[in-house]
C-alpha positions as a Markdown table, in Angstrom:
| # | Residue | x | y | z |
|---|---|---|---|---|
| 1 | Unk | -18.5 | -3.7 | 4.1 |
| 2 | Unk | -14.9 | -5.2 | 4.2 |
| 3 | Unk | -12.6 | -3.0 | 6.2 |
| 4 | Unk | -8.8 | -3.5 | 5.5 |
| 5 | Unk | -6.1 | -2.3 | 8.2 |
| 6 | Unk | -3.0 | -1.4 | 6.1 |
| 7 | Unk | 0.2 | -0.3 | 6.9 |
| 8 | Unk | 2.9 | 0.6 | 3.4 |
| 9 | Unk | 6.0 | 0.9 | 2.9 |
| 10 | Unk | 7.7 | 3.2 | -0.3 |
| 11 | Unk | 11.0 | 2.5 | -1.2 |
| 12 | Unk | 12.9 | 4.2 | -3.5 |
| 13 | Unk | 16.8 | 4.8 | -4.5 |
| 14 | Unk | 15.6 | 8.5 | -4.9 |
| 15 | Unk | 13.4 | 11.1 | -4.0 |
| 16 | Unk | 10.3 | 9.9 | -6.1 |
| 17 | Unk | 9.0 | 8.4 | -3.0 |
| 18 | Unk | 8.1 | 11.6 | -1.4 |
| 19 | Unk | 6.7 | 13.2 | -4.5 |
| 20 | Unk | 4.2 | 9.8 | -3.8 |
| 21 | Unk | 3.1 | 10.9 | -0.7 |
| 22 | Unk | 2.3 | 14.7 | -1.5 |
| 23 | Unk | 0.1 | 13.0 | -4.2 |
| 24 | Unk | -3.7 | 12.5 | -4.3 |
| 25 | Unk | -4.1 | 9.9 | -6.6 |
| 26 | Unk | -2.6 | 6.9 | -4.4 |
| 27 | Unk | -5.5 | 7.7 | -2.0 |
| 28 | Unk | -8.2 | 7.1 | -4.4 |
| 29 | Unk | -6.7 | 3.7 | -5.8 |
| 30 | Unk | -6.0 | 2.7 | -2.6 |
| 31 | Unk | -9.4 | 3.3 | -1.0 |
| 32 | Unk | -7.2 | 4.9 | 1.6 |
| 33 | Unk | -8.7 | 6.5 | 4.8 |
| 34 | Unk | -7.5 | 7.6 | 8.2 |
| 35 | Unk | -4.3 | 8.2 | 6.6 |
| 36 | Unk | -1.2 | 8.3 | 9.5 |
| 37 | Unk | 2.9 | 8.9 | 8.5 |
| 38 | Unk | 5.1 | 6.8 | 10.4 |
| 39 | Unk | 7.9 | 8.0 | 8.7 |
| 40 | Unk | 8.8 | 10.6 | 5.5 |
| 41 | Unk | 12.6 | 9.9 | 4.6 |
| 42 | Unk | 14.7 | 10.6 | 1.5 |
| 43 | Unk | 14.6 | 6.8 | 0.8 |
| 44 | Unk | 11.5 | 5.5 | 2.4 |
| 45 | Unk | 7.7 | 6.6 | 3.7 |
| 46 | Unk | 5.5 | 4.4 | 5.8 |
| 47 | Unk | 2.0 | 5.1 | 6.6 |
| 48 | Unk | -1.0 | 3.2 | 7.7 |
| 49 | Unk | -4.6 | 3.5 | 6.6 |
| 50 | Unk | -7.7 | 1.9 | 6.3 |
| 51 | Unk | -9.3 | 1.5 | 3.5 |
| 52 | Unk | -12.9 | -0.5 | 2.2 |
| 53 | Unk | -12.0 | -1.8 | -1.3 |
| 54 | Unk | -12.4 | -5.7 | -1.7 |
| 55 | Unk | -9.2 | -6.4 | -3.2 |
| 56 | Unk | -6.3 | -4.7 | -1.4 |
| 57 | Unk | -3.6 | -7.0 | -3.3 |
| 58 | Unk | -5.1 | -5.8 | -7.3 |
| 59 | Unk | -5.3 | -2.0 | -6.4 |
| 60 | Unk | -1.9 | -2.2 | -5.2 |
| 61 | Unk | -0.6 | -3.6 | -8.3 |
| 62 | Unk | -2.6 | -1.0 | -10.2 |
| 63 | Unk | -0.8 | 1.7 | -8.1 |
| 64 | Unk | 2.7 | 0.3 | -8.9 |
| 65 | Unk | 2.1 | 0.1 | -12.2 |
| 66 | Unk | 1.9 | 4.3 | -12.4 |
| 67 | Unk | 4.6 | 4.3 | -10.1 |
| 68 | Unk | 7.0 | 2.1 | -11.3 |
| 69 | Unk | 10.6 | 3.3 | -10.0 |
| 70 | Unk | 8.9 | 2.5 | -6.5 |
| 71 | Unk | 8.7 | -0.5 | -4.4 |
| 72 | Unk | 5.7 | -0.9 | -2.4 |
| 73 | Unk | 5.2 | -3.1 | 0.4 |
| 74 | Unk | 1.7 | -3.7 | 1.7 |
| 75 | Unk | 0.9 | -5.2 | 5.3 |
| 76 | Unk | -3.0 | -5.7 | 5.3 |
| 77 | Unk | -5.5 | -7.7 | 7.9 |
| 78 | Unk | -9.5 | -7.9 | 7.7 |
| 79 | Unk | -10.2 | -8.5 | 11.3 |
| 80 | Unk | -13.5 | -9.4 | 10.2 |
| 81 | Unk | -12.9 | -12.2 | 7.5 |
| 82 | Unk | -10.0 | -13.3 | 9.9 |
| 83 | Unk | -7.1 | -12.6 | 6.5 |
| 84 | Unk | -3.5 | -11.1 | 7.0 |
| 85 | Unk | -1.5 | -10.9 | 4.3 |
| 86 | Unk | 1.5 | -9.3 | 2.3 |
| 87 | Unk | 2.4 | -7.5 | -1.0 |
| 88 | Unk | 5.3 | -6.5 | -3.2 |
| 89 | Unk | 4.7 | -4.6 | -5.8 |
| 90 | Unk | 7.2 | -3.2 | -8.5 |
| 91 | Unk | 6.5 | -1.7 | -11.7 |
| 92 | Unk | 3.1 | -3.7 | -12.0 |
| 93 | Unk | 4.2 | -7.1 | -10.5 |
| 94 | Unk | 3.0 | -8.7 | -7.5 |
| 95 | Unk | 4.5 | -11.1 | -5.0 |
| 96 | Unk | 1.9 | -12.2 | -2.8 |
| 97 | Unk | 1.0 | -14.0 | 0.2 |
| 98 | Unk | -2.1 | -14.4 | 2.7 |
| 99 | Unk | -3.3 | -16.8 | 5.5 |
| 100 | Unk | -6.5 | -17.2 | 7.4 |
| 101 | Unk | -6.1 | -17.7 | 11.4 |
């Protein structure tokens, strides 16, 4: 099992982005577990999780793609597999990038 180490960011110019975390549905797509809030602002939520799905970078897109007034920002490591790497995701589209150490 692959075991991801996440930590989002929401950003929005309005209030969408806490209707996101009071919703379910991210959690599922996500693969989201041991879910901790950093911060719930007007603006901007941050939380980190865990979460087992292979493929941090698609389901994020997926998840923007419902959401698309929201910006998403996705820190993610695999301790295991020895992978960091970043997201951006808007409305469906994905800026990317991930090393190996």
């Amino acid at each position: 099992m692959t075991l991801w180490r996440c930590r989002m960011t929401i950003v929005n110019s309005s209030r969408t982005a806490g209707l996101f975390a009071e919703s379910s549905g991210w959690k599922r797509t996500l693969g989201a577990a041991h879910i901790e809030w950093l911060e719930l602002a007007v603006h901007r939520d941050v939380c980190q999780f865990e979460s087992d799905h292979e493929n941090p970078v698609e389901s994020l897109k997926r998840l923007s793609r419902r959401w698309p007034t929201l910006i998403f920002l996705l820190d993610y490591e695999n301790e295991r597999n020895r992978i960091r790497g970043l997201v951006k995701a808007k409305a469906g589209e994905v800026e990317h990038c991930e090393i190996g150490y």
